[in-house]
Structures are given as C-alpha cells and as structure tokens.
C-alpha positions in Angstrom: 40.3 10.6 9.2 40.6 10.0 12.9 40.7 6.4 14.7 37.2 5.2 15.1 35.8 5.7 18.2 32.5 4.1 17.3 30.7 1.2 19.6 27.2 -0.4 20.0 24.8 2.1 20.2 22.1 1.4 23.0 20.1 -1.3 22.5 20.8 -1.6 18.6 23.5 -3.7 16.9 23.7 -0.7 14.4 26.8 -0.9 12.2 28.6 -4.1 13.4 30.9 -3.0 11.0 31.8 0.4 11.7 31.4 -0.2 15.3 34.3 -2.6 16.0 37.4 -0.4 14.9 38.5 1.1 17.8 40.2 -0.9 21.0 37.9 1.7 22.9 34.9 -0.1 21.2 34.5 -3.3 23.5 31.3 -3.4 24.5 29.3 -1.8 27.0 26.0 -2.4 28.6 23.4 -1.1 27.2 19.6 -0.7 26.4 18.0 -2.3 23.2 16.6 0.4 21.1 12.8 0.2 19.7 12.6 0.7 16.0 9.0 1.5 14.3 7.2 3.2 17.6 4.6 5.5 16.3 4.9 9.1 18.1 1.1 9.6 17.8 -0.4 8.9 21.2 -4.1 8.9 22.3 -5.6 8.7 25.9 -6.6 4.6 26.3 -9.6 5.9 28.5 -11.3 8.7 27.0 -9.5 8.6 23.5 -7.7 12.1 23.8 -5.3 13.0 21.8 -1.9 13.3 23.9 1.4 15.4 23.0 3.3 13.3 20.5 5.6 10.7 22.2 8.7 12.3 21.1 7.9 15.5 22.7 10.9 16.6 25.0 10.8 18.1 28.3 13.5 19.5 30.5 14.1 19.9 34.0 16.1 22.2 36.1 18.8 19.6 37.3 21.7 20.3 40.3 24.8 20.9 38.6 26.7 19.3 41.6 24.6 18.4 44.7 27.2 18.6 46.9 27.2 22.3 45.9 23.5 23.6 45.0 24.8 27.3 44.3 26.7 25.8 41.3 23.0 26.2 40.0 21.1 23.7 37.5 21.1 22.2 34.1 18.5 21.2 31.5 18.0 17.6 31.7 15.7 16.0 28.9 13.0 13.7 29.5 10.3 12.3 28.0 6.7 11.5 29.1 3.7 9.2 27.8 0.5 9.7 30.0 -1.6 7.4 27.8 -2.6 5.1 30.5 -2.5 7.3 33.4 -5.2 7.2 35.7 -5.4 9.4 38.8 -3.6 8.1 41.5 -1.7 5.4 39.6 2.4 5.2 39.7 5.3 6.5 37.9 7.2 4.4 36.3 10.6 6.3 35.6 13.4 4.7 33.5 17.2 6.1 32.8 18.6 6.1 29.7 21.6 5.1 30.5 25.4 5.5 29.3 23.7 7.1 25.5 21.3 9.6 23.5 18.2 8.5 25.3 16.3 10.1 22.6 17.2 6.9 20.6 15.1 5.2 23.5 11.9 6.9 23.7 10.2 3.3 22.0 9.9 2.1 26.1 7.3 4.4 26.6 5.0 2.4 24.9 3.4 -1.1 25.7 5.8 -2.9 23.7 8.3 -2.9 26.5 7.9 -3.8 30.1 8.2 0.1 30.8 5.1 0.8 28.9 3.4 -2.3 29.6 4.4 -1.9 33.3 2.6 1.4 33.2 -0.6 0.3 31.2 -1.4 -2.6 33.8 -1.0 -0.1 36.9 -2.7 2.6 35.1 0.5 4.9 35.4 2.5 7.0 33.3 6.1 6.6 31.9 8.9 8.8 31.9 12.3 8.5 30.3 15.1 10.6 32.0 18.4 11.3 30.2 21.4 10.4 32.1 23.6 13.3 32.8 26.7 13.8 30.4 25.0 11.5 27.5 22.4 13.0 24.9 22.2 16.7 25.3 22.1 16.5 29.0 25.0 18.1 30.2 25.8 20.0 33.1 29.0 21.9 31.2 28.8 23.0 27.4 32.1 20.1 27.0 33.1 16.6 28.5 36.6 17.3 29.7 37.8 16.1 32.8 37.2 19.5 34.5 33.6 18.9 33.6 33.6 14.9 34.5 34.2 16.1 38.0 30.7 15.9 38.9 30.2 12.6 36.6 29.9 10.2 39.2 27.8 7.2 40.4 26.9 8.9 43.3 25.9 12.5 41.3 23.5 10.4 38.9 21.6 8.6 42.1 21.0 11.9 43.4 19.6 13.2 39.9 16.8 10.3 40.4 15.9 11.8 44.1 15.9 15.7 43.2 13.9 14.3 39.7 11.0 12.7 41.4 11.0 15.3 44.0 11.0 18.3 42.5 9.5 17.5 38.6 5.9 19.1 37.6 5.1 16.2 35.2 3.2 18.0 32.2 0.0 16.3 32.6 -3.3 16.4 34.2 -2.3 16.5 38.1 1.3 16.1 37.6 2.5 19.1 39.9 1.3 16.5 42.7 3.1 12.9 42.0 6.2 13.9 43.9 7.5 10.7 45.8 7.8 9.4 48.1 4.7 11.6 49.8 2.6 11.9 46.9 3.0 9.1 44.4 4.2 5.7 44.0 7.1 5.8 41.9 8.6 2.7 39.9 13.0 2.9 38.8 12.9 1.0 35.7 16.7 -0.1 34.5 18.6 -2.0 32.6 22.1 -3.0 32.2 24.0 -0.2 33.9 20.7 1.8 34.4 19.8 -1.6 36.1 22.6 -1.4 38.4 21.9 2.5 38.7 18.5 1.2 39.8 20.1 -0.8 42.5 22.1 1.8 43.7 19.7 4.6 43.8 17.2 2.2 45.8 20.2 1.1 48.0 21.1 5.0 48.7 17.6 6.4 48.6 15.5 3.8 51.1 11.5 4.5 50.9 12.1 6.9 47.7 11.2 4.6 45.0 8.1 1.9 46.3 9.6 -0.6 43.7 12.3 -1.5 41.1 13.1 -3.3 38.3 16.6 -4.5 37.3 17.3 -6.5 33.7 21.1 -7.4 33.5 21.9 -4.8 36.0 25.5 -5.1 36.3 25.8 -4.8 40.0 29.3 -5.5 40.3 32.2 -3.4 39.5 35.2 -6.1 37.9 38.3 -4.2 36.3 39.8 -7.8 35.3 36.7 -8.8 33.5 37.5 -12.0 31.2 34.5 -13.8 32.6 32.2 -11.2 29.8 33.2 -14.2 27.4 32.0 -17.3 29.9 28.3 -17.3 28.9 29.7 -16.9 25.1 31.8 -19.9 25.2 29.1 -21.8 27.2 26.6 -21.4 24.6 28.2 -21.0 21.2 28.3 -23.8 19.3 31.1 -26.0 20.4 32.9 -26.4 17.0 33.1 -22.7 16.3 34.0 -22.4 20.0 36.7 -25.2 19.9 38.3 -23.3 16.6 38.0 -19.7 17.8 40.4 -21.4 21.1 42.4 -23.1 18.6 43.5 -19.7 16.6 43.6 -17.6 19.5 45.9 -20.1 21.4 48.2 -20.1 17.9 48.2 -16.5 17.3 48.8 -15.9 21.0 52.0 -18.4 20.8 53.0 -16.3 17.7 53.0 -13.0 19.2 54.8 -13.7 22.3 57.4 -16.1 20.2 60.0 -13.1 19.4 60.0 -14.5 16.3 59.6 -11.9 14.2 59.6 -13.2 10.7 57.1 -15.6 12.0 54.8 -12.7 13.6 55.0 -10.5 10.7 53.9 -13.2 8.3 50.5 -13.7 10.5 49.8 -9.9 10.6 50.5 -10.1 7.2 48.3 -13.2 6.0 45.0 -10.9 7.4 46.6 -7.5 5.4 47.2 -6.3 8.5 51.0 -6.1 8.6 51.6 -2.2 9.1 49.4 -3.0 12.7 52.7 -2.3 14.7 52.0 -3.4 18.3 51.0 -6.8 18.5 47.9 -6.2 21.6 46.5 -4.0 19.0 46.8 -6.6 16.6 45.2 -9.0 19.3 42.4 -6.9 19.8 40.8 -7.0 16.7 39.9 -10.9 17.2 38.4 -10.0 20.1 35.6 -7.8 18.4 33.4 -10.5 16.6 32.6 -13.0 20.2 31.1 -9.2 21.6 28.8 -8.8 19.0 27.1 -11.7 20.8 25.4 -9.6 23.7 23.5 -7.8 21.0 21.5 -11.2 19.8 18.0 -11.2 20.8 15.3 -14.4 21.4 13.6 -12.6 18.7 15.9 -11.8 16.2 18.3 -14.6 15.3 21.2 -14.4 13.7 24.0 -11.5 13.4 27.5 -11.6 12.6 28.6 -14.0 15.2 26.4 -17.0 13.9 27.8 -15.6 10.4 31.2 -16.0 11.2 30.6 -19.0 12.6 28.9 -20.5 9.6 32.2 -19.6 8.1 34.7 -21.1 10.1 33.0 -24.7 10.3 30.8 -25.1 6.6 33.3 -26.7 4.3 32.6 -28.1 1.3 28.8 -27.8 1.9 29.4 -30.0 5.6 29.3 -28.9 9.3 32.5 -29.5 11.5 31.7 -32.3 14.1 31.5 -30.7 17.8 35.1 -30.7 18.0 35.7 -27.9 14.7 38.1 -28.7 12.1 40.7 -27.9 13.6 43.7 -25.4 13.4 44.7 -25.2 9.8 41.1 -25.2 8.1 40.2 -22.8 10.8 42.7 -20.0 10.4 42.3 -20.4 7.0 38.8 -19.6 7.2 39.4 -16.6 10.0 41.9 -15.1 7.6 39.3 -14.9 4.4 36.7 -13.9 6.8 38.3 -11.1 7.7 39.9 -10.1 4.1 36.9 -10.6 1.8 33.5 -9.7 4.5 35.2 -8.1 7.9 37.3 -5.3 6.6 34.9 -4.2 4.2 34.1 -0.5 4.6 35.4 -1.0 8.3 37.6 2.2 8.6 36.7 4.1 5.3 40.0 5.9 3.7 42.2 5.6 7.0 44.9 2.9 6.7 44.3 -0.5 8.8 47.4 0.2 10.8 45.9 3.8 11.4 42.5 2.6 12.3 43.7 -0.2 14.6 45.7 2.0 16.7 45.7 2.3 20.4 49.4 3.6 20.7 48.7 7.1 18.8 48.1 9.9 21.5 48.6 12.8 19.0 45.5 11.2 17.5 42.5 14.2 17.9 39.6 11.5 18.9 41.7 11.2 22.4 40.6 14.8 23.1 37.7 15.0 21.4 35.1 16.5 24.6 32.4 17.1 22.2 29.1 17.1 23.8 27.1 14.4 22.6 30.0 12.2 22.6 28.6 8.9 24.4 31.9 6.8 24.2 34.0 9.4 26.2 31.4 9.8 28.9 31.4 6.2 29.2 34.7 5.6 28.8 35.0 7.9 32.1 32.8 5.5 34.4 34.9 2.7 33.2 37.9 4.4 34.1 37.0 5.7 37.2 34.2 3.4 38.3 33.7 0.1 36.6 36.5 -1.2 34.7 34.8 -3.7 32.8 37.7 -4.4 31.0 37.4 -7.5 28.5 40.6 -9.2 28.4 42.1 -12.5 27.8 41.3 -15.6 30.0 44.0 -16.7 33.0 46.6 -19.1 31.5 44.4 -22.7 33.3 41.4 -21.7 31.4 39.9 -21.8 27.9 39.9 -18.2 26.2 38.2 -17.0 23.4 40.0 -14.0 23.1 43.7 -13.1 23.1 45.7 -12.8 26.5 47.7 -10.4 25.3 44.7 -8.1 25.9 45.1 -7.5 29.8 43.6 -5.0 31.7 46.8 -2.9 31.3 45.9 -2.2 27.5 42.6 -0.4 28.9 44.0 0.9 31.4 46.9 2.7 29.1 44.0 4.0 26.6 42.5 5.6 30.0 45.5 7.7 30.1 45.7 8.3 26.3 41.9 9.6 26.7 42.0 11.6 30.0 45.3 12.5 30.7 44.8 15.2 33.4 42.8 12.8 35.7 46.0 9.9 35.6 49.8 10.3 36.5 52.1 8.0 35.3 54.1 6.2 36.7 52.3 4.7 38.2 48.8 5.5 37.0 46.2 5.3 39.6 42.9 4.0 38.2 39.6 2.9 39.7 38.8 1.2 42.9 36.3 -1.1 42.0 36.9 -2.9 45.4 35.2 1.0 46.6 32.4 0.8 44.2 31.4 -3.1 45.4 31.8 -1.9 49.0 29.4 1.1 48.8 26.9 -0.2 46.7 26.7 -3.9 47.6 27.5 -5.6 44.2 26.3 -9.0 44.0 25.8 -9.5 47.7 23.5 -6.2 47.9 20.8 -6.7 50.6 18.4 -3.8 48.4 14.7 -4.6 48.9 11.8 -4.4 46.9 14.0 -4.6 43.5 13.6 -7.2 41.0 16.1 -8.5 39.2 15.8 -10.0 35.8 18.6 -11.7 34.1 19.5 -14.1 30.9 21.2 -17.1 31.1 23.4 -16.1 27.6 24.3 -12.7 28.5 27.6 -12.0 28.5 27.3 -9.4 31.5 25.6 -12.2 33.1 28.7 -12.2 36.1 28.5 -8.9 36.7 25.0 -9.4 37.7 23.6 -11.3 41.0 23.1 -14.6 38.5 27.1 -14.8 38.7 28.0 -18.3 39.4 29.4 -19.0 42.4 27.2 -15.8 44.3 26.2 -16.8 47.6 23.2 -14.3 47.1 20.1 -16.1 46.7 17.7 -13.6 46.7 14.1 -12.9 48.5 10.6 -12.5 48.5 12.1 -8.6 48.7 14.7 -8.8 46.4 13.5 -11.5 43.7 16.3 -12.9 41.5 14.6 -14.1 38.0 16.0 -15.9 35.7 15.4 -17.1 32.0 17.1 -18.4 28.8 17.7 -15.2 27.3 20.2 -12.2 26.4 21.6 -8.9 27.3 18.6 -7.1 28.7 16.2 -9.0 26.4 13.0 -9.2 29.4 12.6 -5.5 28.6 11.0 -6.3 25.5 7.8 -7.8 24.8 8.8 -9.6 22.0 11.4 -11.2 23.8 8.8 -13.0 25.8 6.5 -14.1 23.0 9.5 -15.9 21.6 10.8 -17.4 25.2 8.6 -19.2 27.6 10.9 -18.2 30.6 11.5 -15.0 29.3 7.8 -14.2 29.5 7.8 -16.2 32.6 10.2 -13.9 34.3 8.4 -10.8 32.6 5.1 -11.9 34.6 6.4 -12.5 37.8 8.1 -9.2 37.8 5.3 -7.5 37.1 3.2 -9.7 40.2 5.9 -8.3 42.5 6.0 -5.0 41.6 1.9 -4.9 42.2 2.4 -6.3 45.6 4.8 -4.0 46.6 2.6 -1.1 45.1 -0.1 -2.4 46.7 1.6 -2.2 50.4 2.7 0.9 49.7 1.6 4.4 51.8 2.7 8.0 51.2 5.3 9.3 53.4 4.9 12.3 55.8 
C-alpha cells in the first residue's frame, strides 16, 4: 500500500482520520461541501421543471492562452436557472483546488451563491478549475502538463468563460459580459483570492465580487496558520499542546538518542526514522481546526482536547496540567483513538514517511488527483507551508517542521521542475507583487472573513495590514471560520456572520445597480 496522499476534501472534514497521514496532507484552503441538496429543480416563477441540478455542461476551454492554436479542452460546469429572470446577473463561482462536482450544493439558496442569485433574480454557475475534477487540459498531471497550470492561465479561463459560454437556458447565448450581462465572481478561500486576482487583471469584466477567506497573500514561511488557533482554543489545551511540543522538540534536537528513541517509542512510533517526520504527525490534529463550522460544533480538535485536560472527571484550570499528565494523555490519544485505521495494512514508519522517493504516490499524475495539482500551486505559487513558530514565540506545532521539509517533498513530487542543489522554488515575493496581496487596491470586491480562521493572515484581516478597506473594496468581518459566510447556516447560528452575509449582499446590489453594458 502506498504513503497516503489523502487531505481535507473541499469543504468537508471527511475522514479526519485517513486524511492526516501523509506530510503532504497539511491543509489547504478550501470550500465547505453541501451535503443533502436535492437535484430536482423547478422554475420559482412559473413552476417549470428545470434540468436536474447535477446536470453537467462543458465548455470549449483554451488549452494555453498564450497559445490559442494549442486548441481547447472540455471544462465542466454546472448551471441552476431557477431564479433567473431576464436581464438579471450571473453569479459565477470556481470550484477551486478539487472535484467541483462535490460542490454543486452552492447552486442552491442555502449558500450565499444561490441565495445571491435568488435575491437579484440571476442564475448560478459553478466552473471547474482547470487541472482538478475532470477538467484537464492534458489526459495526465505531470509537469509537462502543469506548464499551463498557472495563476495567471486560470484568470484567463474566467474572461474566455463569461465571454464566449452559451449558458443552456432561455436567452443564455446573450449574457456574455461585460456587454451583455452583469456578471458576479463568487470565491472562496483560494477561489476567493482567484476572485481578487481575476477582478485585479480583468478591470470592468466582472460588475462585482465576492471574496470569503480569500487568501490574498502568497507566505512560503507560513507559521502564522496556527495564530487564530492558539488565540482561540481553550487556553489549557493550548498551554499543554506548547508544553509537549516544547519537550519533544528539546528531545529531538538533544542527540540523545536513547532518549529520542524512547519517545518515538512511547507513541508505537519507533521505526518513524527521521525525526521531522516524526514531528509532523503532531502537527495534524491543531489543522483539523479550519474545518469547524458556527454550525456544527465539535470535531476531533475539541475531542482531543477533552482528552488532554478531563482527569478524573475534572477540567484543567486555564493553565493545563501540565507536562507529565499532558504527554501522558497525548500518548494514549494517539495509541488507543488516533492511529486507529489511520494507514490500513502499511506499517507506521511506512505511512509516516516523507524521505521515500521510490515510493509510487510521488509520481502518481493520475487525473483526478486533487492533492498533486495543488501541491503544484504551492510549489510554484503559494507556499503555504505550515511550519513551526520562530524561537521568541509560542508554537503549537513542532519547529523542526520548517519550510525546508516542504520544500524537499516539492522535489520528491516534481522532480523535473526543481534542481538540486540548490532547488529553486516559488517566488511568492512575485505572486504579492502582481496581484496586490493584502494591500490590493481591487474595487468593487467584497471581502468576507472569520475571526477563527486559520488562513485568516493570509487574508486582508491579517493583523498588522495597513489596508483598511473602502466603500469599493469593503472588508467584513465576523466571529466565524474558514469560509463559513458562504453558508446560510452559518449565519443563523452567528449574529455577525449573518451580519457580514447581509451587507455583502447590499454592496453587491449597489454595484449592480450602477452598472452599464460595455461597448
């Protein structure tokens, strides 16, 4: 059985389990997925019965459009016309870095796509991202192919999309924008920041936006992901996570090796032969956090939690219980609930391994194979990379995980694109500069953000931004999680979540309503 190369699908914590295995499994932004949508769709007007919701479409997509003769692909999409009225917008959400297929639940009402599109009398359309799903402009994802998997090549799918697609509908071979139609790009988390990009590259194309989480900013060194964690987990579970991390980490980097193979040993983990790999799989339960929802309490962090600091039928005081009681607890966490069923009939040592380049899953360009193509962006665009805390600060992961160990695995996974040494990796620097990052100066795009998401400072709600926003670039903010304003639900269960849902949707109808075809 081959490493797992399993992670969070989009917007479903699906599998915690199975999903934390690999050191290519660190979390990634993503969109929540709708469970329990009904594909049977009617007309809200005059009551007629519409093409089932999970109907797919396709469109002739560029290949490359720096190169047009290269020719096209089919790119899936998705429609519900359900509330369209003549001459109302089209609001057009991405998919994102997965199977959009998994996603087609934002159609409907219960999202702020769907709702979006029932209060301006518009239709929704989903559009699959290219190189996720089944959208692919080469039959494999190797790095000859990732040449056109860029940034830049998924900003111009949006413009060629809403210029050139024949929406199957009544009157949708004439809703091209920006001369025909009012068009909405609907985003969130990196289809957030793709939504901020696209309206920062394609002024006048899109008459408004709406951004949740978007993570604007490209950060390779990106230890802050665990800053909103730490700032609102409990403060005993939080004071013993730092407690174990800070002892294992003066373990590992004692060259005491008795000493170091009695902890791997203690958690059954003693054939785990490099020690960041070893590292890494502490790091796995704090990113399970971004997947909470206002709505849907609970998950395996609060579990863990509940484990660490109930003793004897009490609650630790704010300050845990301390070291000994606390890696105690960690270690029969781990042994008796964690491991269970984590990596099937492959070893530990196997499973946990980052080091093992003969290992297929490295070259596995399978189409369909989400975790590669994203694993590409990060590589070459993002970084993203959660590691360890500097030295002066609190850290609830291990600082043995640097951005080198990502870095490495980059190599391990696309060794034609990197030469070593040295390996030259992304320029995020690049990225920031062309796209604005948290000081973009994009107009007409709302941004929507949650105060306990852990992408929060990649966003334009960073502390310390010196971007304040506008009346043309709102920045809202409420006491929620990763991309949570996207659902409905999120809002009936969060005053300032619904508060931010509502005065998105007043700007977006302002903007629509200033808004005139172009010639």
């Amino acid at each position: 059985m081959a490493r797992l190369i399993i992670s969070f699908v989009p917007f479903l914590l699906a599998g915690l389990v199975s999903a934390i295995a690999s050191p290519w499994s660190h979390s990634r932004p993503g969109m929540r997925q709708i469970d329990a949508v009904s594909h049977e769709v009617f007309h809200k007007t005059n009551g007629t019965k519409l093409p089932p919701l999970n109907t797919t479409y396709y469109f002739d997509q560029l290949i490359d459009h720096d190169n047009p003769s290269l020719g096209t692909f089919k790119q899936r999409y998705w429609l519900s016309y359900q509330y369209y009225e003549p001459g109302g917008p089209i609001v057009l959400m991405n998919g994102g870095e997965g199977d959009a297929s998994s996603l087609i639940g934002y159609l409907t009402n219960l999202t702020m796509v769907g709702y979006t599109a029932e209060q301006l009398r518009g239709a929704a359309v989903l559009l699959e991202h290219r190189f996720f799903g089944e959208s692919n402009p080469y039959p494999d994802l190797s790095v000859k192919s990732f040449c056109v998997h860029t940034i830049e090549q998924a900003i111009n799918d949006h413009e060629y999309f809403v210029k050139n697609v024949q929406l199957p509908m009544l009157g949708g071979d004439h809703v091209s924008a920006p001369n025909e139609a009012a068009w909405i790009l609907f985003g969130g988390s990196y289809s957030g920041a793709l939504t901020s990009f696209t309206m920062t590259r394609k002024p006048g194309l899109f008459a408004a936006g709406y951004a949740s989480s978007a993570v604007v900013q490209a950060i390779s060194d990106y230890w802050a992901y665990y800053e909103p964690i730490r700032e609102y987990l409990a403060p005993n579970c939080t004071a013993d996570i730092e407690a174990v991390v800070n002892y294992m980490d003066g373990v590992l980097t004692s060259g005491n090796a008795s000493a170091i193979k009695s902890l791997k040993d203690s958690f059954g983990l003693g054939a785990v032969e490099h020690n960041d790999d070893f590292a890494w799989i502490f790091a796995n339960v704090p990113q399970s956090w971004q997947s909470y929802a206002l709505s849907i309490p609970g998950g395996p962090m609060f579990e863990f939690c509940d484990a660490m600091e109930v003793k004897d039928g009490k609650v630790s005081g704010p300050n845990g219980w301390g070291l000994d009681h606390a890696l105690a607890a960690w270690i029969d966490y781990y042994n008796s609930t964690y491991f269970a069923g984590l990596c099937g009939s492959t070893p530990l040592s196997s499973c946990f391994s980052s080091y093992d380049t003969q290992d297929p899953s490295w070259s596995n360009t399978t189409v369909n194979n989400w975790i590669r193509s994203w694993n590409w962006l990060t590589c070459t665009q993002f970084g993203f990379w959660h590691d360890g805390a500097p030295a002066d600060r609190p850290s609830l992961v291990s600082r043995l995980i640097t951005p080198a160990y990502f870095e490495r695995q980059c190599k391990n996974n696309f060794p034609e694109a990197f030469s070593s040494p040295p390996v030259t990796f992304l320029d995020a620097m690049d990225v920031n500069k062309q796209y604005g990052g948290w000081n973009t100066t994009v107009e007409r795009v709302v941004f929507l953000n949650g105060r306990r998401d852990p992408w929060r400072e990649a966003t334009v709600a960073a502390d310390g931004t010196t971007n304040p926003g506008s009346e043309l670039q709102p920045h809202l903010l409420g006491d929620g999680y990763h991309t949570g304003d996207t659902i409905i639900a999120e809002g009936l269960a969060n005053p300032s979540v619904r508060a931010a849902q509502q005065q998105a949707l007043q700007y977006i109808g302002k903007w629509l309503a200033d808004w005139k075809p172009s010639s």
